[in-house]
C-alpha positions, 0 to 999 in steps of 0.5 A: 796768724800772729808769728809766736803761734806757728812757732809753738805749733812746732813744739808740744803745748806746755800747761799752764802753771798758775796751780804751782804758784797758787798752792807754793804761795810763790806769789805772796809778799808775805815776809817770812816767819821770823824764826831767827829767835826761835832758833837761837834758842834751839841752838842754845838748848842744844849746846847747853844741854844736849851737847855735854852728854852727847860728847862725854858718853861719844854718841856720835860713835854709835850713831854717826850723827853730829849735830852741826850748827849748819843742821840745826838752821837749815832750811827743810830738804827734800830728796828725790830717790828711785830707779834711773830714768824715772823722772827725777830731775824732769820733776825738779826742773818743772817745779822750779820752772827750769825748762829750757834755762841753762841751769836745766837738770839733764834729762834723758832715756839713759841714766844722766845724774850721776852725781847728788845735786843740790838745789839751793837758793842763791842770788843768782844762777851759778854752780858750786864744786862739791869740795867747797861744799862740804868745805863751808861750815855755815852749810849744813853739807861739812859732814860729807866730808867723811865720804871722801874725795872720790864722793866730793867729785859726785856732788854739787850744788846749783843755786838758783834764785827762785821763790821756793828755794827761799824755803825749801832745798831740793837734791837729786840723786843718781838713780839706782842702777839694778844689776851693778855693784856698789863697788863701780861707783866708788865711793859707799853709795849707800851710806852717802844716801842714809845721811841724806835720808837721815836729813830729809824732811820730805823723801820721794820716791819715783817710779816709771811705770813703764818699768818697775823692777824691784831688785837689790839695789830698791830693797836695800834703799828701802830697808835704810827708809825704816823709822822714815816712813812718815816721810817718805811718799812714792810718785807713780810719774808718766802716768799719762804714758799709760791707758787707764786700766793699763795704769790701774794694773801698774799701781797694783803691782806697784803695791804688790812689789813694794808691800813686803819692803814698807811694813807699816800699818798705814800704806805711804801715799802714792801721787799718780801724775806726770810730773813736768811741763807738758800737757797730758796725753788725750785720752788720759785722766787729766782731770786727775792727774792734776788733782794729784800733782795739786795734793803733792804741792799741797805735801810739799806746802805743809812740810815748809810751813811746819819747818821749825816744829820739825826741827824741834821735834827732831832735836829732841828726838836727838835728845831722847836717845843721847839720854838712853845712850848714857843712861846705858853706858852708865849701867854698863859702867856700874855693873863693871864695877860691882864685878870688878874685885882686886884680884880680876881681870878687867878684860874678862869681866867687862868681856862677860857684860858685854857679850850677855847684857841681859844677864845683868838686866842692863836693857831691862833696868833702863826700861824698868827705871825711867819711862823709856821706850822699848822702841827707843833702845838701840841694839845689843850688838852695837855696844859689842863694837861701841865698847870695842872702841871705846874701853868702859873704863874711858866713861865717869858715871853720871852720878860723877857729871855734875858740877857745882855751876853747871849742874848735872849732865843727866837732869840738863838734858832731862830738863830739854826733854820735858820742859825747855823743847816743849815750850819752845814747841808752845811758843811757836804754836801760839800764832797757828791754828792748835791742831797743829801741835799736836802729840802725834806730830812730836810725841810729847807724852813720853817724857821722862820722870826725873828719878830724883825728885819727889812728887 
């Protein structure tokens, strides 16, 4: 026989990749949408309108969530999450096609990533400090920053000069560790992965079936996935590593454990396969284990495709609640002042609002006034420690927030909400098929009356 068979008699056979060509469209020579033009605007949107309300009403103090330029023009992320040693970066290398290159992830039985890494794309393979990372504006990681030196060590970014890093951007995760406390990795582990969290377009979740123990640490990942579930899509990896019935028994389990963490009408999406280079084990279901990888690349595939309708849905969800947030503060303010007489003290009345809102109606007349959401509120706590921050009397009504120029703070945004987003939504939608744009994907029927104007 010729020599490179006996060769790769040695090693186990590798599958054949043509299926993650095919379906990533990694061999297409089609140019990339033009969505330069498109984002341009957004930015202009977000800055015109947005921004001012954001910053006057200190938005970000309440949520920790800037919005940066590096943010707004990003590619979509996808984040890896789950118990160590389940597959991550096995599954990270096999899509990119890493195996056996130097730029491999580590991979092992014992926990190996300890760090965040990010995969991104790059003229050529080389890796990048966490430091100057979050020390280059242009990408959209400066707010990590705030985590600190300690977490700065923790991260790093590789680039890699494939296809499918052109259009997407992968980051892998420590694993979680059960039965060790946060406080060993120092640096706060949990609020680093909500801001990835926050960020990412496609969450999946891993798990090894050979061992699924739901502790602390995965039920405190999964209360910080609330209001993420559309996002999130669980990966039962090494399926070939189990019989059949065995593996049947292993997904209902699964479901069992996680049921009481994910409370959504709809059950998250679970792949069933074994996510990296070599052929299943024989006497699996092969036929399909490769079916399910098939749908996941086909997942992975939508949410590139629907990039900029993502973006633009998620600005004005952005939008929506800067706007209740200053709709809020500015009702907080004018109760202040119709308490306030000459001869009371601040402190104590502002003390009375703060401590019962609804014995003022604050929330209520919010809902009441302008078609919000009761989804959309943030909680009364948050404002005890809000305005603990931040005296009431820092904030101008919103009646005070307009200029003769620039016009008012409250109907620029309002304007985003209803019409400019919408339309930036429409302009894209015209080259794609119309389903695409549909409400349930950005929610476009809420948008709010402008209380000024007369029908």
């Amino acid at each position: 026989p010729p020599p490179e068979e006996v060769e790769d008699a040695s090693e186990p056979t590798k599958r054949d990749r043509s299926h993650l060509e095919n379906t990533l469209k990694l061999n297409e020579e089609k140019p990339a949408d033009d969505v330069s033009g498109v984002l341009q605007r957004l930015r202009k949107i977000y800055h015109s309108s947005i921004k001012p309300l954001e910053h006057s009403y200190r938005y970000n103090e309440l949520r920790q969530h800037e919005i940066t330029d590096g943010e707004i023009t990003s590619k979509p992320m996808v984040l890896f999450l789950g118990p160590w040693s389940v597959g991550k970066s096995s599954m990270i290398n096999y899509l990119l096609g890493l195996d056996n290159t130097p730029y491999q992830l580590y991979t092992g039985a014992e926990p190996t990533t300890s760090e965040f890494t990010v995969i991104m794309h790059g003229p050529k393979l080389k890796t990048i400090e966490g430091i100057v990372m979050a020390a280059d504006s242009a990408r959209s990681f400066s707010p990590l920053e705030k985590f600190g030196q300690n977490f700065l060590e923790k991260l790093i970014g590789i680039e890699v000069p494939h296809k499918l890093l052109e259009r997407v951007t992968f980051v892998d995760t420590p694993g979680i560790i059960e039965n060790r406390k946060q406080q060993e990795r120092g640096y706060p582990f949990n609020d680093v992965c909500q801001w990835f969290i926050d960020r990412a377009d496609l969450i999946f979740v891993v798990f090894d079936p050979t061992k699924l123990d739901v502790g602390l640490e995965l039920e405190m990942l999964f209360r910080q996935l609330k209001g993420r579930e559309s996002q999130i899509r669980i990966i039962l990896n090494k399926a070939d590593s189990l019989a059949t019935q065995e593996l049947m028994r292993v997904y209902g389990a699964l479901f069992w454990s996680l049921a009481p963490l994910i409370n959504v009408t709809e059950p998250p999406r679970v792949y069933v396969s074994s996510f990296w280079p070599h052929d299943y084990h024989p006497e699996t279901h092969r036929d399909l284990f490769l079916k399910e990888e098939i749908s996941l690349l086909e997942d992975l595939n939508q949410v590139i495709e629907n990039r900029m309708e993502n973006k633009i849905a998620f600005i004005r969800q952005h939008a929506i609640r800067v706007r209740i947030h200053a709709l809020l503060v500015d009702r907080y303010l004018q109760t202040y002042k119709d308490k306030m007489t000459f001869f009371s003290d601040g402190e104590l009345v502002f003390r009375d609002i703060v401590e019962d809102p609804d014995r003022f109606f604050i929330f209520k007349s919010i809902l009441a006034k302008t078609n919000v959401s009761k989804f959309d509120l943030p909680n009364r706590e948050a404002y005890k420690d809000f305005f603990g921050i931040n005296p009431i009397t820092s904030f101008k009504l919103l009646s005070q927030q307009c200029s003769y120029m620039g016009g008012c703070f409250l109907e620029k945004i309002e304007k985003a909400i209803t019409r400019e987003l919408p339309d930036l939504l429409g302009s894209i939608g015209l080259g794609k098929k119309p389903n695409v744009l549909s409400c349930d994907v950005t929610g476009c029927g809420e948008t709010p009356k402008n209380r000024y104007r007369k029908p």
